[in-house]
C-alpha positions in Angstrom: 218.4 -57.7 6.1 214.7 -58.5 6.6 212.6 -59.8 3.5 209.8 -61.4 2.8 210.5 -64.6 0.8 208.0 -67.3 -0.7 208.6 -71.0 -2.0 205.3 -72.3 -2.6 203.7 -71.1 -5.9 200.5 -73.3 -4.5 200.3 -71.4 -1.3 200.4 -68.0 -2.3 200.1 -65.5 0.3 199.7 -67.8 3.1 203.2 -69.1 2.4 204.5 -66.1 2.7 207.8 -66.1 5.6 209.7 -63.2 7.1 213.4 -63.9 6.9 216.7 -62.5 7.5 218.7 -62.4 3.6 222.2 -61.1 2.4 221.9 -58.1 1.3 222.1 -58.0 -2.5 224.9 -55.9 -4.1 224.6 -53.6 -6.9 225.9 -55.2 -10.4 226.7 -53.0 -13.4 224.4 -50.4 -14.2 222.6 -51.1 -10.9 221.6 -49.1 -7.9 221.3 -50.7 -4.6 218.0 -48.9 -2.8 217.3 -48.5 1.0 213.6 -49.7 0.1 211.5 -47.1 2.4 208.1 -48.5 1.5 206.8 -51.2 -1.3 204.3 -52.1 -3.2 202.7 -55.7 -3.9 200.0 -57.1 -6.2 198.6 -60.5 -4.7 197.9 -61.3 -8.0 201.7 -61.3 -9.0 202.4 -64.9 -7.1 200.7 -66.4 -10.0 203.2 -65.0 -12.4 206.2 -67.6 -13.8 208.8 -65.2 -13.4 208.4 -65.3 -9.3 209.9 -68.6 -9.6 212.4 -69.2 -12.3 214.3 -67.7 -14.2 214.6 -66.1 -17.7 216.1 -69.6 -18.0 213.5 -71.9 -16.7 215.6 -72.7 -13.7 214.3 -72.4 -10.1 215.0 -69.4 -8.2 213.2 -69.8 -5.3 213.0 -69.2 -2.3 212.7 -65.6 -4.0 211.7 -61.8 -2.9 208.4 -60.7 -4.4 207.1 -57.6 -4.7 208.3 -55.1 -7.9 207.1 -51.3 -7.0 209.5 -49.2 -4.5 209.9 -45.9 -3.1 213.4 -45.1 -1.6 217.0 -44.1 -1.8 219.8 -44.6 -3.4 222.8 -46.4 -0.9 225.3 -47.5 -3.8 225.9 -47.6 -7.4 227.2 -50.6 -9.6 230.0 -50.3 -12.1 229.4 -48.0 -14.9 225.6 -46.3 -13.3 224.9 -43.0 -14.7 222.0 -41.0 -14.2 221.2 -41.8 -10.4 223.6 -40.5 -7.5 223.8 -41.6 -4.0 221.2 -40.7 -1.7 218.5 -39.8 -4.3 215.1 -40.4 -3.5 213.6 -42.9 -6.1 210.5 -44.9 -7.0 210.0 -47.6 -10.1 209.2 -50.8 -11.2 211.7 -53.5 -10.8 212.8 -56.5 -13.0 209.8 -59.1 -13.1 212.7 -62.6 -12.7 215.0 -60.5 -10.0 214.3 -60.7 -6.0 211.9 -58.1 -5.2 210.8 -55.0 -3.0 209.5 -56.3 0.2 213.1 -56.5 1.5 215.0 -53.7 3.3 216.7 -53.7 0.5 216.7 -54.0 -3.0 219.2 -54.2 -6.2 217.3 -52.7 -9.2 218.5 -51.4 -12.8 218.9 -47.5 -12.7 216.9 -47.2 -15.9 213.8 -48.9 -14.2 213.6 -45.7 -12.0 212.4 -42.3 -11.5 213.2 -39.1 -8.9 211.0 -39.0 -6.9 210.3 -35.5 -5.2 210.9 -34.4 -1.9 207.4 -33.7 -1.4 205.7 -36.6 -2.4 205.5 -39.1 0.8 207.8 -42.5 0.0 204.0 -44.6 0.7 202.8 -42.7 -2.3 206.0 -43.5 -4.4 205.1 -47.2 -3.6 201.8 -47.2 -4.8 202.2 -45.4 -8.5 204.7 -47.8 -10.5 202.9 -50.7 -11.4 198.8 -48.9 -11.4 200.2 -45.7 -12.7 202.2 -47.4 -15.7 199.8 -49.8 -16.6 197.0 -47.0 -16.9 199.3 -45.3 -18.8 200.6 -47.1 -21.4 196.9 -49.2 -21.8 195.5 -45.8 -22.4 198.0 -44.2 -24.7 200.8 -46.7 -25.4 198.1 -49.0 -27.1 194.5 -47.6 -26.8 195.7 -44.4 -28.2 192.9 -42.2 -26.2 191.8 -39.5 -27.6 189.1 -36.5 -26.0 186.0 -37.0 -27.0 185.9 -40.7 -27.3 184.1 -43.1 -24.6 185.9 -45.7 -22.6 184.6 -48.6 -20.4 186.8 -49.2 -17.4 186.5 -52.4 -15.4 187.5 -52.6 -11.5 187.2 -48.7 -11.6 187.3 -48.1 -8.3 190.6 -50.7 -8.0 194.5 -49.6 -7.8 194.5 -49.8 -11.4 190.8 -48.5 -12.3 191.3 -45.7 -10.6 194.6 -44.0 -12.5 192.9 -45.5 -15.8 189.4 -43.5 -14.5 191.6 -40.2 -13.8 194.2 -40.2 -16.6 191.3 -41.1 -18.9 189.3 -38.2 -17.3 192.2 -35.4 -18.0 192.4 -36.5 -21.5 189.3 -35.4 -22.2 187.4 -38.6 -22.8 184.0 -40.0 -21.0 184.2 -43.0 -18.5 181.7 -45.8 -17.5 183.2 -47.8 -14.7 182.3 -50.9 -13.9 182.8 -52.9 -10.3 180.7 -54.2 -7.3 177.5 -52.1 -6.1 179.7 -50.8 -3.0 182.6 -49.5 -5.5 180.3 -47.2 -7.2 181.0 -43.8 -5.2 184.3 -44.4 -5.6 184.4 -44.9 -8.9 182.4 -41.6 -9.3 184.5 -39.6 -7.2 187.7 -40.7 -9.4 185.9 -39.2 -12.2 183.8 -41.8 -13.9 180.6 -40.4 -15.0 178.4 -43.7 -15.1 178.5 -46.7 -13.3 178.0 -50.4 -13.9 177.1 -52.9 -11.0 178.3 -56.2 -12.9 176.1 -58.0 -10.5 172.8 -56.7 -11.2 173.3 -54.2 -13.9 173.1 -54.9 -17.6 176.9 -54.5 -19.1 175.2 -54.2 -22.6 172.8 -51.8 -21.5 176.3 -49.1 -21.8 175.9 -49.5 -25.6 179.1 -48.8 -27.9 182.3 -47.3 -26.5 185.5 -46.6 -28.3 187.4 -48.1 -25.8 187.5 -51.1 -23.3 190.1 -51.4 -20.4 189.7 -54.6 -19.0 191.4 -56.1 -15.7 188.8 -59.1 -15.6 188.9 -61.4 -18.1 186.7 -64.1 -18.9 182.8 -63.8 -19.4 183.0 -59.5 -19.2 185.9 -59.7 -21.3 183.6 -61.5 -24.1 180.8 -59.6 -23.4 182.8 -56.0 -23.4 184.6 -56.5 -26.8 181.2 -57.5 -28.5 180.7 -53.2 -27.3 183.9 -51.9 -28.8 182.8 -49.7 -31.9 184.1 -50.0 -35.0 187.7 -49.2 -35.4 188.0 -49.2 -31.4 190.5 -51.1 -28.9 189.9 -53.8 -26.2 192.9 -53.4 -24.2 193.5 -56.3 -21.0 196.3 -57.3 -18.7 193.9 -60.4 -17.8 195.7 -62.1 -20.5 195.2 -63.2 -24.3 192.0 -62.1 -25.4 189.3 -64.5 -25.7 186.8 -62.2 -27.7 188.0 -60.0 -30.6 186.0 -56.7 -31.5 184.4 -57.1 -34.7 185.4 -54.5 -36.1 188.7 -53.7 -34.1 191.6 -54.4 -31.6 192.5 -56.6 -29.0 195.4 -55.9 -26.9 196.9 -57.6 -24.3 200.1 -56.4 -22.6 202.6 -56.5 -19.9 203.6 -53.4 -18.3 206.9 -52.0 -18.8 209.1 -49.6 -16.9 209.4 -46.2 -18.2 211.5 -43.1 -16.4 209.6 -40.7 -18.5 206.2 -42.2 -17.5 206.8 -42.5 -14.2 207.8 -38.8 -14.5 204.4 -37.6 -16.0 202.4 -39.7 -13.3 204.3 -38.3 -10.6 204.3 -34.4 -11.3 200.1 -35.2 -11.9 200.3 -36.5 -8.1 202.1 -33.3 -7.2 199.8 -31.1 -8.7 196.4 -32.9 -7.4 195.7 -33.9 -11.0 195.9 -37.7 -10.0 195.0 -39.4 -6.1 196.3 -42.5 -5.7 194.2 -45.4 -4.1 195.8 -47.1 -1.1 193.8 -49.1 1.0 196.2 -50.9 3.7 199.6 -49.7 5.1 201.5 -52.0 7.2 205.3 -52.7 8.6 207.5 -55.4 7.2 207.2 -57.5 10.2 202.9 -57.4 9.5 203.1 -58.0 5.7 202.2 -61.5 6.0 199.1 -61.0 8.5 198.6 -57.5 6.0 198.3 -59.7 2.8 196.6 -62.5 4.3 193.7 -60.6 5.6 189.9 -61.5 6.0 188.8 -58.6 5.1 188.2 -56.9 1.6 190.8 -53.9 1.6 189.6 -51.2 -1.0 192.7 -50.0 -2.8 196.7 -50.8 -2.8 198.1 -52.5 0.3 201.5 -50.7 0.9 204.1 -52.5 3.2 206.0 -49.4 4.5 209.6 -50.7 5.0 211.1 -47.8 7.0 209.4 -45.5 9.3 
């Protein structure tokens, strides 16, 4: 099968290489998937568990990529729950070979049905945004209507679920981003905006609630605006800056059937857009990820016509 492999943690994206791979096989309580489309976050190359093991141990040259839309070709001893030729989508095992691969070998439980009416590109691009917004939102921000909420990279793959989910449960958004990001941001339901270039981040005053995807300085800055009793939540890593008065949270998203359930009936109602910027064939990935150009939203490598 065609895959995208990588062996150079250094290189990132430009070491990228299409290859022909065995196909995997489906081990117990796995599904083998005919991988339709995939989705890939650049910034997961950085992440230890692209190159070894739970172990330690070297597993390169490895299959990156963790978010999938496709169907079902076999089932490993003892899989319940999923049948052959079901349309899927999920989130796949951080230290296993990935999604940008024709196929891919993926726990049942890390996946969801995906509808017949919702496009496979689509599928691709909710596991990884969709989940994190979730579960930073609800899982460990606990959002409630009424409260206020401070979303950095709003108008990004994740900003934008976090902005719309946090929208539909009732609360009010200031997103934050570049000076070009700001209609965007607006349109997916933010009500103010922050240019973090010129704008003054503590000019927003206290939220209840901080969703960071930055890091650093703004992470500092943004918990010294979390009110008492509020949440900081990142995936930038530890926290650097602690409320005063509150929580930090840092996570690492988790697959969820049910989750992925809820996010994907909101996409077939219109209650949720998703944000996808680039689609491109397997055999363009490489040039697709490697690109001079900023792409606004989720690059989407679409496997299968």
């Amino acid at each position: 099968m065609k895959a995208i492999v990588v062996t150079d943690q250094a290189a990132g994206t430009a070491g990228m290489t299409l290859v022909e791979r065995p196909e995997p096989e489906a081990a117990g309580n796995d599904v083998l998937v005919e991988v339709h489309a995939s989705g890939f976050t650049p910034g997961e190359l950085t992440w230890p568990s692209n190159w070894a093991d739970r172990l330690g141990r070297d597993r390169t040259p490895s299959i990156p990529g963790h978010e999938l839309a496709g169907v079902v070709s076999a089932l490993g001893y003892g899989t319940t729950g999923l049948s052959v030729g079901q349309r899927v989508f999920g989130l796949t095992d951080w230290t296993r070979d990935g999604t940008l691969a024709e196929y891919a070998a993926v726990e049942a439980r890390n996946l969801a049905p995906l509808p017949g009416d919702v496009d496979f590109t689509v599928g691709a691009s909710l596991p990884i945004s969709g989940l994190t917004a979730w579960q930073g939102l609800f899982d460990h921000g606990r959002l409630r209507a009424g409260q206020s909420i401070l979303v950095h990279g709003a108008a990004g793959g994740v900003g934008s679920m976090v902005t719309q989910l946090a929208r539909e449960a009732g609360a009010y958004i200031i997103g934050t981003g570049r000076a070009a990001d700001r209609q965007t941001a607006l349109d997916f339901g933010a009500q103010e905006f922050v240019d973090l270039r010129t704008d003054s981040l503590e000019d927003v005053g206290g939220v209840d609630l901080v969703f960071d995807v930055i890091g650093g300085d703004i992470q500092k800055r943004s918990a010294e605006l979390v009110r008492a009793g509020g949440t900081l939540v990142t995936i930038a890593g530890p926290p650097e800056a602690r409320p005063a008065d509150g929580l930090a949270i840092d996570f690492v998203v988790e697959s969820d059937r049910a989750q992925l359930g809820e996010i994907v009936r909101r996409v077939r109602d219109g209650r949720l857009r998703t944000n996808i910027g680039n689609i491109a064939t397997l055999d363009d990935a490489v040039a697709a990820f490697n690109s001079t150009e900023r792409v606004k939203g989720k690059t989407i490598i679409r496997v299968r016509p």
